[in-house]
N, C-alpha and C positions, 0 to 999 in steps of 0.2 A: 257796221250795222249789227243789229242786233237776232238772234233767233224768234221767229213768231211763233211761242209756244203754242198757243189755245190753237195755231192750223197743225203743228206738225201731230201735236195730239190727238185730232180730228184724222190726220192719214192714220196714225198708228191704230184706231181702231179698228181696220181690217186685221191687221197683228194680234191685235186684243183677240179677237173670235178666232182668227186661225191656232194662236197659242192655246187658248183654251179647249180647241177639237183635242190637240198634240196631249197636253194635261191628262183629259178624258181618255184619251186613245192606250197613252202609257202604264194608266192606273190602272185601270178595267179590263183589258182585252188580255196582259198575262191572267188575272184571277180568272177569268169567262175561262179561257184556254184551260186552265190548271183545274175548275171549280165544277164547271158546267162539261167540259168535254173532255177533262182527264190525262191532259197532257206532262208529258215531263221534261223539264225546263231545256235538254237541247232542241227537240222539237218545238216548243213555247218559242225560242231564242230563231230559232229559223222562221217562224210567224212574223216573229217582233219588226224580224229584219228586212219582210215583205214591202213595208213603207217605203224602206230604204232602196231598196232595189227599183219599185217604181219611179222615186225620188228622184235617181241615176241618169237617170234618161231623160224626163219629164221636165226636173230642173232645168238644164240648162236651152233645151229646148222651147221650152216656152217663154224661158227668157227673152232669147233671141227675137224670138216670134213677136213676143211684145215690142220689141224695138223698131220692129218694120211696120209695125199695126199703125195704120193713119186715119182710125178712126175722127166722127165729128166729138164721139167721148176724150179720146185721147188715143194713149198706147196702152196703157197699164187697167182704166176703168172696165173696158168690155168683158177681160179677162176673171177679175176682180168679180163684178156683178152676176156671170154666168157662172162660174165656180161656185161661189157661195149659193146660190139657188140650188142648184145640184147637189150639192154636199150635206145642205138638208134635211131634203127630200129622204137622200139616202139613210140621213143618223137617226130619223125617225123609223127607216124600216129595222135597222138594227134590231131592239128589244124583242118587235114580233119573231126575230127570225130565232133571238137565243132561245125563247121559249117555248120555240113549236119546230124548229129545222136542225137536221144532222149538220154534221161539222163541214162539211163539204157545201154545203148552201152558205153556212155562215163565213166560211173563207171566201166562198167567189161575191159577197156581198161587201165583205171587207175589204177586197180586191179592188174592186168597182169602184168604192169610196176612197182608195186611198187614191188611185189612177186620180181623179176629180180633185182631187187634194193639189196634187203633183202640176194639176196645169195652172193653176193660179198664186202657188204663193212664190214665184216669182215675180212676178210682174207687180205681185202685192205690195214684195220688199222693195222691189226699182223705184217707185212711186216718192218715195221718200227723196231720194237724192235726184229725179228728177227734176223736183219741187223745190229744194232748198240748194244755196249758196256752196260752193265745196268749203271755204274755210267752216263754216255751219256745220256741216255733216255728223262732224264726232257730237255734238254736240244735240244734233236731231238724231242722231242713234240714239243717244241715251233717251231719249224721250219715247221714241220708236220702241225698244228694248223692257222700259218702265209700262209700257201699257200691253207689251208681251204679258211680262210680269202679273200684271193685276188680272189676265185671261189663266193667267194661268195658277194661280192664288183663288181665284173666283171660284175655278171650278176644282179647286182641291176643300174649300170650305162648303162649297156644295155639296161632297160628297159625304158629307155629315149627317148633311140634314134631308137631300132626295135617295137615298140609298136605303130601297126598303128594305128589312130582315126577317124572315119567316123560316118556322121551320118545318122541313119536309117529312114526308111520311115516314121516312126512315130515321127521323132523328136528328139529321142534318141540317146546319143552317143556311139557305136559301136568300141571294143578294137581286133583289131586282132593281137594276138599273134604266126602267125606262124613263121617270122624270128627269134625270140626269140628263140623257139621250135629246129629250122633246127640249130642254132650256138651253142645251148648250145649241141646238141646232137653229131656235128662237132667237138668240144672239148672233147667229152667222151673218143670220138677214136683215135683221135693224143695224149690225153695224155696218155692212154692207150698203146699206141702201143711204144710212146717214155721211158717209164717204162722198158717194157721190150727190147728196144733197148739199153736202158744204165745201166741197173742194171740187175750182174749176180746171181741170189739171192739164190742159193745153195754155190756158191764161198763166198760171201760177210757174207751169214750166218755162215758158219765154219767156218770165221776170225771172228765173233765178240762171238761167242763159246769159241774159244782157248783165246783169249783177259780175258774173263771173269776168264777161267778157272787157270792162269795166276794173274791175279789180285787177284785170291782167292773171287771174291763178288758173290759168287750163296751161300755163307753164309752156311745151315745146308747142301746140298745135292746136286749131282754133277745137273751141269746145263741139263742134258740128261734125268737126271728121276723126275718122279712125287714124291711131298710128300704129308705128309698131314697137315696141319693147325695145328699149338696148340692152347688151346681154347684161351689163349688172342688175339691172331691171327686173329681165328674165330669170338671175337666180332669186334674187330676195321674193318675186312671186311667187315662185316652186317652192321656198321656204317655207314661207308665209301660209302656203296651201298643204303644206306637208304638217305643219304645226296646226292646221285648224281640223286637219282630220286626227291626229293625237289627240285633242282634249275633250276632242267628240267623243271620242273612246271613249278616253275615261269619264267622262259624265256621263254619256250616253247609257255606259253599262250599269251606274247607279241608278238614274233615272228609272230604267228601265226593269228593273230587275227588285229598287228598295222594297216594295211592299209585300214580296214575297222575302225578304231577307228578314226584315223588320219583323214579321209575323211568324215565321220559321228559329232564328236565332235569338231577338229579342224578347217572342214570345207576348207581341202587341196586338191591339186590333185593326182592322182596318184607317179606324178613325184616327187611332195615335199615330200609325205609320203616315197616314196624309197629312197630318199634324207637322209634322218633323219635315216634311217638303215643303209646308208651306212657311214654316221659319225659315228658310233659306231662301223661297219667294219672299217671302215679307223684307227680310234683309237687304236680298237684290232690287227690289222697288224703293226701300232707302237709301242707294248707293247708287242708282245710274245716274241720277241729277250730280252729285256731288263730284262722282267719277266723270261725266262730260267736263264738268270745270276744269277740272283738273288735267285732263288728258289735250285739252287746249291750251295751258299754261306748261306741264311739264313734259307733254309728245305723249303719242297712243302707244309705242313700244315700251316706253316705260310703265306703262300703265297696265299694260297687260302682261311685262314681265313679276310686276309687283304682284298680279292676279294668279299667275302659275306658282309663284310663290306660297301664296294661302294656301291656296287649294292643294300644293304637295302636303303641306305640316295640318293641311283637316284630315285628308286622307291617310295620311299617317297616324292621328287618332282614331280615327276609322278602322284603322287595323288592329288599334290596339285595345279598341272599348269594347267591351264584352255582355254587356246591357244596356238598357235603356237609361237615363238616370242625365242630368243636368247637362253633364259635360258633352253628351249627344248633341242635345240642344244647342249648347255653343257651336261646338262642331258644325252644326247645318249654317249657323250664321256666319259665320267665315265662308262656307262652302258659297252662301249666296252673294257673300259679296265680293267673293274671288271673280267666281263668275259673271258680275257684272263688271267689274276691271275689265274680263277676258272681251266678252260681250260688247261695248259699248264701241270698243273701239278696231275689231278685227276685221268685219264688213267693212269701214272705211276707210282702211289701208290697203285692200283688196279694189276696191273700185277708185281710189285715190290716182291707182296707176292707171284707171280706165279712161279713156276721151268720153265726151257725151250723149256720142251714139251709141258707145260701146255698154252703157252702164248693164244692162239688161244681162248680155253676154257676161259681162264678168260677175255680176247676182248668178249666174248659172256656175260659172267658175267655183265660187263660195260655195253653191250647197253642192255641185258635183263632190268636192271634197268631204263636206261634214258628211254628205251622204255615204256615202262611200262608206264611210269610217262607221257610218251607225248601220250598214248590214254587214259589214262583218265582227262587230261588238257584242250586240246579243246572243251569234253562234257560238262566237270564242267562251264569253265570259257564263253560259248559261252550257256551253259543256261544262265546264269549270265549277260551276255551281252544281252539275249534275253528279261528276263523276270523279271529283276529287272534294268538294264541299263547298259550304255556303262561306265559310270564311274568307276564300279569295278572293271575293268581292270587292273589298276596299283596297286588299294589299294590288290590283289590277287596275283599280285607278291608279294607286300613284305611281306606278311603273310610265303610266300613260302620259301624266301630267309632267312626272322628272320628263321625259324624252322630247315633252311639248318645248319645256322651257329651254333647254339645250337649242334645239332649230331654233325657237323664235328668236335666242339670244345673236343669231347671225346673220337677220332680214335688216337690210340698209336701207329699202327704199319702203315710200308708203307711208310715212310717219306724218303727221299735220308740222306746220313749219310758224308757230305764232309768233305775227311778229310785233316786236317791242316795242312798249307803251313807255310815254315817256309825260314828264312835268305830272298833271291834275289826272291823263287819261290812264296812267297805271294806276289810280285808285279803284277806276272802275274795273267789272269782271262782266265779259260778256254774260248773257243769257243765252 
C-alpha cells in the first residue's frame, strides 16, 4: 500500500506551527537577550538552554501520558489542542512584556511558555506513527519533517517583512517584534484546530493497527503490548540515542547562535543572516520527499550516515569561510540537506524498536536525548563564543557531527527492511 500523503500532511501541520514557535524562538530571543537586555553570550547560551531543560523532563513525560490518555479525542489530540491555545495566549504577551518589563518578568514569561511548549509536542510528534503503517513511517517522517521545514522557512521570511526598525533616542536601532509574535501565535491555532477538523485519530489509528497486524511487521510482539529490548537491541538504542544527542550539538549550536555570528563575523543584517537559514530550509524541504524514497529503497542508516557526511565537509567550510559571499550560500544548502537525510529517518529508527503502546514513551526517548544535547550546546558553545571567540563556532559543529557519524556508524538495529520488488512491481516507487 501506498502513503496517503494529503492525511499525513494534514497531521504534520501541528509540526508546521510548533517549528515555526522553535524558528521564532531561536532567531529573536538571543538578539531580545543581547539587544534589549544586554546580555553576553554565556549567559544568552544559559537562557537558550532554558527550552532544553524544560524539554528534559516535560518530553518524555508527556509522552507517556499521551499513551495512557483514552480520551473520546484520542491520545495525542487533547494534548495537541490545549497546548496550542496556551502557547498563544502567551506569544502574544511576549512583545508587551519586551517593551514595558525588566528581564526577570521577561524570563519568568518565557518560562511559562516554554513549560506549555514541552507538554504537547510530544504527543504532537506520536500522532504521526500512530496514524500511519510502520513500513510507511520513513516515508511519513519525510512528509512530517517537510512541513517542519516550511514552519520554519515561513517564519524566517517573515522576519523580513514583520520586523519593525526604528531608531531610538540614543541613535540606536530598535527591532519590534510583535507582528512576528501575533502571526506566528495566529498559526498555532488554525493549524491546531484544522488537525483536528480533518483527522479522526482514533479511526485512522485502528486502520494503521490492523494494517500492520495484517502485514505481520510488529515483528516479535503483537503491536498492542509492551516488550522488552534484547541486549543487541539495547545497545544499538543507546547508540542510536547517543548519536542523536551529538548532532543536536552540533546543529543546535548553529542554529542557535548563526544570527549573532553572522552579524558579528560576517558583518550582515539581520535579514541576510535569516536568509542564509532559510537556503538551508528551503534546501531541506527539497530533500525530505526524495530522501524518504530513498531511505525505503536503500535503509534509514544509510541515509543518515550519507547525512553526517555532508554536514562534516559543510561544516568544514564553515570553518574555513571568512565572509559572506556565494560559497556560504552553498554551504547552507548541503547544510539543509545533510540534515534532512539526518532528520527523515532518525525518529523512525528510534520508535521502530518501539511496540505500539510504547510509541509515545519512545517519542520521549528521542527528544529526552536531543534535548539534553541542546542544553548543554548553547552553554558550551556560547562560553566559546564569549571567551575564546566567535570563530569556534563552526570548527564545534564538526567535531560534533565527526563523533555523530562514528556511533551511528555501529547501531544494528532500527533500520526499515524493504522488501523486494519483483517482475512489473519493481518499476513502481512507493509514495
Amino acid at each position: 500500500m501506498k502513503l496517503n500523503i494529503k492525511r499525513t500532511a494534514l497531521v504534520g501541520l501541528a509540526f508546521m506551527a510548533i517549528q515555526s514557535f522553535w524558528g521564532l524562538y531561536d532567531f529573536t530571543v538571543p538578539l531580545i537577550l543581547k539587544d534589549t537586555y544586554g546580555l553576553q553570550d554565556t549567559a544568552s547560551g544559559v537562557v537558550m538552554a532554558m527550552d532544553n531543560v524544560v524539554a528534559l523532563v516535560l518530553l518524555p513525560l508527556f509522552g507517556s501520558l499521551s499513551d495512557r490518555c483514552n480520551s473520546p479525542m484520542g491520545r495525542r489530540m487533547p494534548f495537541l489542542l490545549g497546548g496550542a491555545a496556551a502557547a498563544a495566549v502567551l506569544m502574544l504577551m511576549v512583545p508587551m512584556v519586551i517593551r514595558s518589563a525588566a528581564l526577570p518578568v521577561f524570563l519568568g514569561l518565557l518560562a511559562l511558555l516554554l513549560i506549555i511548549m514541552g507538554t504537547f509536542r510530544s504527543p504532537t510528534v506520536a500522532l504521526m506513527p500512530d496514524v500511519t503503517p510502520r513500513h510507511l513511517r520513513s516515508s511519513g517522517n519525510a512528509i512530517i519533517n517537510l512541513m517542519g521545514a516550511v514552519g520554519s522557512a515561513l517564519t524566517l521570511v517573515l522576519i523580513n517583512f514583520l520586523v519593525i526598525r526604528t531608531t531610538g533616542a540614543d541613535g540606536q536601532t530598535v527591532s519590534d517584534y510583535t507582528w512576528l509574535f501575533v502571526t506566528v501565535a495566529v498559526e498555532m491555532v488554525v493549524c491546531a484546530l484544522t488537525v483536528k477538523l480533518t483527522i479522526p485519530e482514533r479511526k485512522l489509528a485502528a486502520e494503521a493497527e490492523a494494517i500492520d497486524a495484517r502485514m505481520h511487521v510488529q515483528e516479535d510482539s503483537p503491536v498492542e503490548q509492551s516488550r522488552r529490548l534484547t541486549g543487541p537491541e539495547m545497545r544499538s538504542l543507546v547508540l542510536l540515542l547517543c548519536s542523536v544527542s551529538l548532532w543536536f550539538m552540533g546543529y543546535n549550536a548553529i542554529t542557535t547562535a548563526f544570527s549573532k555570528y553572522a552579524m558579528v563575523t560576517w558583518h550582515v543584517t539581520e535579514a541576510t543572516a535569516a536568509n542564509c537559514v532559510l537556503v538551508a530550509t528551503v534546501a531541506a524541504i527539497a530533500s525530505y520527499w526524495p530522501v524518504g524514497l530513498m531511505s525505503s529503497r536503500f535503509g534509514r542508516k544509510r541515509m543518515i550516515l550519507t547525512g553526517l557526511t555532508v554536514m562534516v565537509l559543510c561544516f568544514l567550510v564553515g570553518t574555513l569561510e571568512r565572509e559572506m559571499n556565494l560559497l556560504a550560500y552553498v554551504m547552507f544548502v548541503g547544510v539543509g540537506m545533510g540534515w534532512a537525510s539526518i532528520g527523515v529517518n532518525s525518529y523512525p529508527m528510534v520508535v521502530e524498536l518501539a511496540s505500539g503502546s510504547d510509541v509515545g514513551k519512545y517519542t520521549g526517548y528521542y527528544y529526552t536525548f536531543s534535548m539534553a544535547a541542546q542544553v548543554l550546546t548553547p552553554i558550551l558553545s556560547g562560553a566559546l563564543l564569549e571567551h575564546v571567540g566567535y570563530w569556534t563556532l563552526f570548527p564545534y559543529a564538526l567535531v560534533m557531527m565527526s563523533c555523530a557519524l562514528v556511533t551511528m556508524s555501529l547501531v544494528r538495529h532500527g533500520d526499515s527492511k524493504p522488501r523486494a520488488k519483483r517482475g512489473l512491481e519493481a518499476l513502481d516507487v512507493e509514495d
